[in-house]
C-alpha positions in Angstrom: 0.0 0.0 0.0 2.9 2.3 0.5 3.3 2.5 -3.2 -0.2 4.0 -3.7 0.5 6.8 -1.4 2.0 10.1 -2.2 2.2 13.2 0.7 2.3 15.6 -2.4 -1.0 14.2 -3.8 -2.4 14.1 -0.2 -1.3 18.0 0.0 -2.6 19.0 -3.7 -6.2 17.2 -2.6 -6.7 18.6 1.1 -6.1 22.1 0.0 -8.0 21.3 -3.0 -11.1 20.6 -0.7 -10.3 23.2 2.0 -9.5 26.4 0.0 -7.9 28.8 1.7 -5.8 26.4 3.8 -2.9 25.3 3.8 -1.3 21.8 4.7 1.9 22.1 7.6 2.8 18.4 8.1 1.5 14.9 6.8 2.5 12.0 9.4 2.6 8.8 7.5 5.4 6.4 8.6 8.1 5.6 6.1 8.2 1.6 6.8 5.1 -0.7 6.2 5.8 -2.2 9.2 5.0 0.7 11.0 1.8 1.5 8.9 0.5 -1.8 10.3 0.9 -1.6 13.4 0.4 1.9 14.6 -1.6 3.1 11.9 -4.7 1.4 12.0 -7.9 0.8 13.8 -9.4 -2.8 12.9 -10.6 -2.2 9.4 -8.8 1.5 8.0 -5.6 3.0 8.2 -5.3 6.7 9.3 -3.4 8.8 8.1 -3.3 12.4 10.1 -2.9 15.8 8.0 -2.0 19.0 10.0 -2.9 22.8 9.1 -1.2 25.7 9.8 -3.3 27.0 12.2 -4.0 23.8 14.6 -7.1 21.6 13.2 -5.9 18.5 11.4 -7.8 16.0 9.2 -7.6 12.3 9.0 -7.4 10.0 5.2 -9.1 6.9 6.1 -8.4 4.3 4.2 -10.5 0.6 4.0 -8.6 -2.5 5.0 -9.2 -5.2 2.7 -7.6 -7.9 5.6 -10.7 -9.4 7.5 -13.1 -8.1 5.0 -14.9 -10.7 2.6 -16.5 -8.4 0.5 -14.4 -7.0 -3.1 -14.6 -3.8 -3.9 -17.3 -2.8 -5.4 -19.2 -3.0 -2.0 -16.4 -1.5 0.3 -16.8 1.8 -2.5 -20.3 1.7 -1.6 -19.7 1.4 2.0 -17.2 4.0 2.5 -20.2 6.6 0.4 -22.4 5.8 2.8 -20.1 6.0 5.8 -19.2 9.9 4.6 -22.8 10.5 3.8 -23.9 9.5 7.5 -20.7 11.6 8.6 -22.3 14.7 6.5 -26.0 14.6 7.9 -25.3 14.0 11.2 -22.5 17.0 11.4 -24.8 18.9 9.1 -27.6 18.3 12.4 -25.2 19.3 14.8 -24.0 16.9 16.5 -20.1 16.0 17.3 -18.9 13.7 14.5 -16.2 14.2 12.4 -17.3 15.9 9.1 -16.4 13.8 5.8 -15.7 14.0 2.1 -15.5 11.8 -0.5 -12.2 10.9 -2.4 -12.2 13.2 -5.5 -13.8 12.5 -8.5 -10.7 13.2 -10.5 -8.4 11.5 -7.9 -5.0 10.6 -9.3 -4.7 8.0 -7.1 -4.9 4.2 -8.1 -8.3 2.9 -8.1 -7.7 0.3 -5.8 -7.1 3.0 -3.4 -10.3 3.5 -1.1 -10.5 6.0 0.9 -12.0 9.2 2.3 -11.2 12.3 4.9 -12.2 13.4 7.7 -12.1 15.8 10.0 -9.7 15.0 13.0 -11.8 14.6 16.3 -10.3 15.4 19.7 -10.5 13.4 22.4 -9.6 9.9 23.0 -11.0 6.2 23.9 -12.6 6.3 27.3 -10.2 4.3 29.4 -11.7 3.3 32.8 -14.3 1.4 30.9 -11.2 -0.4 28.8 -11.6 -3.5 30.7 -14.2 -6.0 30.1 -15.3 -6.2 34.0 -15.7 -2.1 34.2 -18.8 -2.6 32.9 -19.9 -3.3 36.6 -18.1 -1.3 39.0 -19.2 1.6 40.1 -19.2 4.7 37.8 -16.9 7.2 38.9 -18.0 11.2 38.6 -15.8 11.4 35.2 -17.6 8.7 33.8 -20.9 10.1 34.7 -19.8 13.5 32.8 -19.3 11.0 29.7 -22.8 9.0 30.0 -24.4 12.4 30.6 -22.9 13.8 27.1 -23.6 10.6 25.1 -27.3 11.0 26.5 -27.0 14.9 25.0 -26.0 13.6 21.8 -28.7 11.3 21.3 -31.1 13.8 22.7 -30.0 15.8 19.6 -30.3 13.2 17.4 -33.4 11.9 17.9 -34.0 15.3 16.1 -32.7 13.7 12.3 -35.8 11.7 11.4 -35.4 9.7 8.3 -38.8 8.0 6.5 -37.2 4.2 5.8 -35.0 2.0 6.8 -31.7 1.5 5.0 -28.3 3.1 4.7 -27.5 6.8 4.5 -26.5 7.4 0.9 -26.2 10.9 -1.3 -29.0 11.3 -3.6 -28.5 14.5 -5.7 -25.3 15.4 -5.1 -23.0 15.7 -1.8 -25.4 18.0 0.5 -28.2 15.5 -0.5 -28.2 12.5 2.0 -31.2 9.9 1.6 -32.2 6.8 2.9 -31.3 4.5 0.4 -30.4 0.0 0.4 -28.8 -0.8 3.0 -25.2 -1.9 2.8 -24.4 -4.5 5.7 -21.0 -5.2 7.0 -21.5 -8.7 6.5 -21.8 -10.5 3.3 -25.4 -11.2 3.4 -25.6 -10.4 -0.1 -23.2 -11.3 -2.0 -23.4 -11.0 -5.6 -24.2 -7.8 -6.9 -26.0 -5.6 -6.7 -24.7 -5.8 -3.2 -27.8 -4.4 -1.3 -31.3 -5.0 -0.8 -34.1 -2.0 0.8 -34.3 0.2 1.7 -37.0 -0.8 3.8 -40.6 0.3 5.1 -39.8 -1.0 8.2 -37.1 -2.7 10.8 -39.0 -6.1 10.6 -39.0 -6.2 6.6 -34.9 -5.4 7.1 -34.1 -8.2 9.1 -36.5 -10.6 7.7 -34.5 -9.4 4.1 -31.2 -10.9 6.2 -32.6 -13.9 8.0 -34.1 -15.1 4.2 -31.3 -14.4 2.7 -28.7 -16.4 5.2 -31.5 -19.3 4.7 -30.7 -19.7 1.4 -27.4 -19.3 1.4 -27.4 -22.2 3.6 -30.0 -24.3 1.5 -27.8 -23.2 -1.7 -24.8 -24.5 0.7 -22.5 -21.6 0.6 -22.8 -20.0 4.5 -21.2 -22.7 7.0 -19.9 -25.8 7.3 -21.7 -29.0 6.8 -21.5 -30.1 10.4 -23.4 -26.5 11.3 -25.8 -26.6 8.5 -29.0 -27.4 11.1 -27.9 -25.7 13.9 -27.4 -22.4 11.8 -30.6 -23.2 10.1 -32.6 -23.6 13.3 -31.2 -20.8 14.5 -32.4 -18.8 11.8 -35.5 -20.4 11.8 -36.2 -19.5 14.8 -35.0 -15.8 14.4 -36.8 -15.2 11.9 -40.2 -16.3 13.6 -39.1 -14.0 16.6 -38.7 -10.8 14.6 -41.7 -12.5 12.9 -43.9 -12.0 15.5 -42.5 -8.9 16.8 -44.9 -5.8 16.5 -42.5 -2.9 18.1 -40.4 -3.5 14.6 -43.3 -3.3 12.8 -43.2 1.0 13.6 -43.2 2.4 10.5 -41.3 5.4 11.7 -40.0 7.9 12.1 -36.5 6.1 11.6 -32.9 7.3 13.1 -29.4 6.2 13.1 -28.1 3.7 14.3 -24.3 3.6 14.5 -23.2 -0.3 14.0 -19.8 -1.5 16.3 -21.4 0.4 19.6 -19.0 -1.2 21.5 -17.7 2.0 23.9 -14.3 2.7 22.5 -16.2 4.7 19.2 -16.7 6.9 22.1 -14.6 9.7 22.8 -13.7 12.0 25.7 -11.1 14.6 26.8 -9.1 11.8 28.7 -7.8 14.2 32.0 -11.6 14.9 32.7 -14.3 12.7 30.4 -16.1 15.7 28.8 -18.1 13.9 26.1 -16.5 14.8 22.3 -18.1 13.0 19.9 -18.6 9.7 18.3 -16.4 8.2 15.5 -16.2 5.1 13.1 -19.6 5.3 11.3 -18.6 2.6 8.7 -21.7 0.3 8.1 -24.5 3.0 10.2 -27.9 2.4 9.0 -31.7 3.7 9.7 -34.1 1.7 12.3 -36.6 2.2 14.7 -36.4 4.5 18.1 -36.9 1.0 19.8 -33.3 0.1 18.7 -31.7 3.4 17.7 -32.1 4.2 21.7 -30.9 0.8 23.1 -28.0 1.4 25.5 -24.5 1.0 23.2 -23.6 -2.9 22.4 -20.9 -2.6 24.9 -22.6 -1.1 27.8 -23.9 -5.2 28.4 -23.2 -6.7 32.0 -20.8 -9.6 32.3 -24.2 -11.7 32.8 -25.1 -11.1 29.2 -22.5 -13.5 28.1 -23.8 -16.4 30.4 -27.2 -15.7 28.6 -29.0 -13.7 31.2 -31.2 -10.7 30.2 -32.9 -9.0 33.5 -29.4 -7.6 35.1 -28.8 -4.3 33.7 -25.4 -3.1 33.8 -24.3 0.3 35.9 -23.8 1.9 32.6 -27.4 1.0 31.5 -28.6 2.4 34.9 -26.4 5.5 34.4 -28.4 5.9 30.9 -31.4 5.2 32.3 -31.1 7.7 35.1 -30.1 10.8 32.7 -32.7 9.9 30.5 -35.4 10.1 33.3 -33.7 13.4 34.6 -34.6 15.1 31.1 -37.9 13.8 31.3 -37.5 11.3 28.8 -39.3 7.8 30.1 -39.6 6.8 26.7 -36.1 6.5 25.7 -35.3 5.3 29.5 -38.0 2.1 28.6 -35.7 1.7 25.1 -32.8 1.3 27.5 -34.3 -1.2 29.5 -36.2 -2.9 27.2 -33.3 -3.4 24.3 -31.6 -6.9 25.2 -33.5 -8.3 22.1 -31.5 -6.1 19.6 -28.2 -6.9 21.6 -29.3 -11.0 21.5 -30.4 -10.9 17.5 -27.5 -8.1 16.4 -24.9 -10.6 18.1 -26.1 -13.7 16.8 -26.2 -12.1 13.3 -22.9 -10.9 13.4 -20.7 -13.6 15.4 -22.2 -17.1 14.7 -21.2 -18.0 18.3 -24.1 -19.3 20.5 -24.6 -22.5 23.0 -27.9 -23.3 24.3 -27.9 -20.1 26.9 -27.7 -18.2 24.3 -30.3 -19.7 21.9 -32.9 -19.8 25.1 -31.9 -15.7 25.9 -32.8 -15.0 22.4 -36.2 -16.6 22.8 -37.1 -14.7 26.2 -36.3 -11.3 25.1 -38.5 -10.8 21.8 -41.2 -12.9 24.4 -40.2 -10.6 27.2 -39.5 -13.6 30.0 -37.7 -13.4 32.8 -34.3 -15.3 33.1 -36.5 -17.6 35.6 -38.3 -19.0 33.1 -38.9 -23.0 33.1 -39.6 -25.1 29.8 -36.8 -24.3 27.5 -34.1 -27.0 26.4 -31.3 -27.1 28.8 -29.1 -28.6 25.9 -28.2 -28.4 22.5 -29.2 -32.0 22.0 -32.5 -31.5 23.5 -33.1 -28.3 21.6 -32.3 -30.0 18.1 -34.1 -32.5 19.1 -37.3 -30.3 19.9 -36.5 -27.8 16.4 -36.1 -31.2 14.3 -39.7 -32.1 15.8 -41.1 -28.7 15.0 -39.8 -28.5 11.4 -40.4 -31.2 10.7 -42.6 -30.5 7.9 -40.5 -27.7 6.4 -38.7 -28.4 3.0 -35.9 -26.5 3.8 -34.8 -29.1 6.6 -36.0 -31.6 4.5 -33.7 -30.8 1.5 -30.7 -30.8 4.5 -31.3 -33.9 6.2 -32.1 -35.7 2.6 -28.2 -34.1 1.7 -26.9 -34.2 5.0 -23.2 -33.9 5.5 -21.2 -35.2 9.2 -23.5 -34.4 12.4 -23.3 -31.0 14.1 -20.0 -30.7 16.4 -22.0 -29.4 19.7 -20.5 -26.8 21.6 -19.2 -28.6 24.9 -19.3 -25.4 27.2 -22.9 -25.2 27.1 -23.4 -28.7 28.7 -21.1 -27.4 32.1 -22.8 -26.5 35.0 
């Protein structure tokens, strides 16, 4: 990558887009080496651009290592990444402000990238380690869950009639709804894309389908997860199915999609809120799920496939929510472990029979207490080959099946 990079052509197309300023230093490394290790977050390399006069911009370019998409897609990603940048600075709220690489770049093609403006403030480092999530929250912290709620106050405020990914319609100062662009291959052959959508529900039942047939067309897994993955799917898909809160047909806001804490930044002697970064793969949904405390906020009990305990940040959200009068997005808070359970399973494949049963009780709103659910993975398969039974898709699988399923041993200890 170091031979598709030049600082003059990084100097000629800042000041090309910022007239009027002019560019002091560019800090790019001069080994490889270094790129990749200091460089980088997980899926972009930065490269920081200094003014004369103290603000700074960032080139961002896409990573093609842990990507399975080509390029085509990762274009079309990074447009809508810079066109959720643009309406959400264009609403007010503390992001860093984008543009698109130049139309008559003379980069090589294979070159994707953007800029952006530099955001102060860095990752929030007392909640750094996993078990943070618990303690306490110290008064700095509090400042920090107190801005976040600010900034979602704001923008609840940027309304959007579908649901899909931001894209430019017009030209660069029009941003639309358009089809959403996921950041996993859930489609892929091209176009790329399906939506947008009227609603949430038709969006993920658009996913769920179309990982069902890539499974029945025998391209998603392999053959010793084929009817676990299916089942699981199966069973997702007659959760959001049934489930009448994503049937809201809108207003719709943005929801940023790796909410994991560290896209949150903060002056790091004090935690005054700065903004949020990393808007790769944002798309439009429902309040329900737009206001759902961050990914990351989840207790430690999450992972043992417990709903009801509510982690100190989630109260901390709750609480500032309530103090602005705002019940309503303090209920989206507590009630938004079903997004957390169906965005996880969607995105990491990793699940034992907690899991699967956690799934279940929060679209059916149970408590963890609940009796009657398979307390293995043998059981469950047993019960979903039972209520399928009947369905050609499991027919097709079982009539072509290949080894049986490799059952995950840590959800048989207790």
């Amino acid at each position: 990558m170091m031979d598709l990079l030049n600082l003059e052509m990084i100097k000629a197309e800042v000041e090309a887009l910022r007239p009027g300023y002019h560019v002091e230093k560019i800090h790019m490394p001069e080994k490889w080496t270094q790129f990749a290790i200091g460089f980088h977050g997980s899926f972009n390399f930065h490269i920081k651009v200094d003014f004369e006069g103290g603000d700074s911009w960032i080139m961002r370019i896409r990573r093609r290592a842990g990507r399975h998409y080509p390029d085509e897609p990762l274009k079309l990603n990074l447009a809508s990444e810079v066109a959720t940048n643009r309406v959400l600075h264009k609403g007010g709220l503390k992001v860093p402000n984008a543009w698109l690489r130049p139309e008559h770049s003379k980069f090589h093609p294979k070159l994707i990238y953007c800029y952006q403006a530099f955001l102060p403030g860095e990752m929030w480092r007392p909640w750094f380690y996993p078990d943070s999530r618990d303690l306490p929250l110290e008064q700095d912290s509090l400042r920090l869950l107190n801005g976040v709620v600010d900034w979602f106050l704001t923008m609840e405020k940027l309304q959007f009639d579908k649901v899909g990914s931001p894209w430019f319609g017009q030209d660069e100062n029009d941003v639309i709804v358009g089809p959403l662009i996921t950041r996993h291959p859930i489609f892929t052959i091209p176009p790329y894309y399906r939506g947008p959508f009227r609603t949430a529900k038709e969006k993920w039942l658009a996913i769920l389908n179309n990982k069902i047939s890539l499974i029945l067309s025998r391209n998603y897994c392999n053959p010793d997860r084929e009817l676990q993955e299916y089942f699981m799917l199966m069973e997702a898909k007659r959760l959001v199915g049934n489930c009448k809160e994503m049937e809201n047909a809108g207003p719709f806001h943005i929801k940023h999609d790796d909410d994991r804490f560290d896209h949150i930044r903060a002056n790091e002697t004090d935690g005054e809120f700065t903004g949020i970064i990393d808007w790769e793969w944002a798309y439009t949904t429902n309040k329900e799920e737009a206001f759902a405390a961050p990914n990351g906020f989840v207790p430690a009990e999450y992972k043992e496939g417990k709903n009801d305990i509510l982690s100190t940040r989630e109260f901390a959200l709750i609480d500032a929510y309530t103090s602005h009068g705002r019940l309503d997005l303090a209920n989206c808070v507590r009630n938004g472990r079903k997004y957390h359970r169906l965005i996880d399973f969607l995105r990491h494949d990793e699940y034992n029979i907690k899991i699967i049963n956690a799934l279940e009780r929060a679209f059916l709103d149970l408590p963890d207490d609940h009796v009657g659910q398979p307390e293995s993975m043998e059981e469950w398969l047993g019960v979903m080959k039972e209520k399928y039974r009947d369905n050609e898709g499991l027919k097709f699988l079982l009539a072509n099946s290949g080894p049986q399923p490799d059952l995950p041993q840590e959800a048989e200890k207790e």
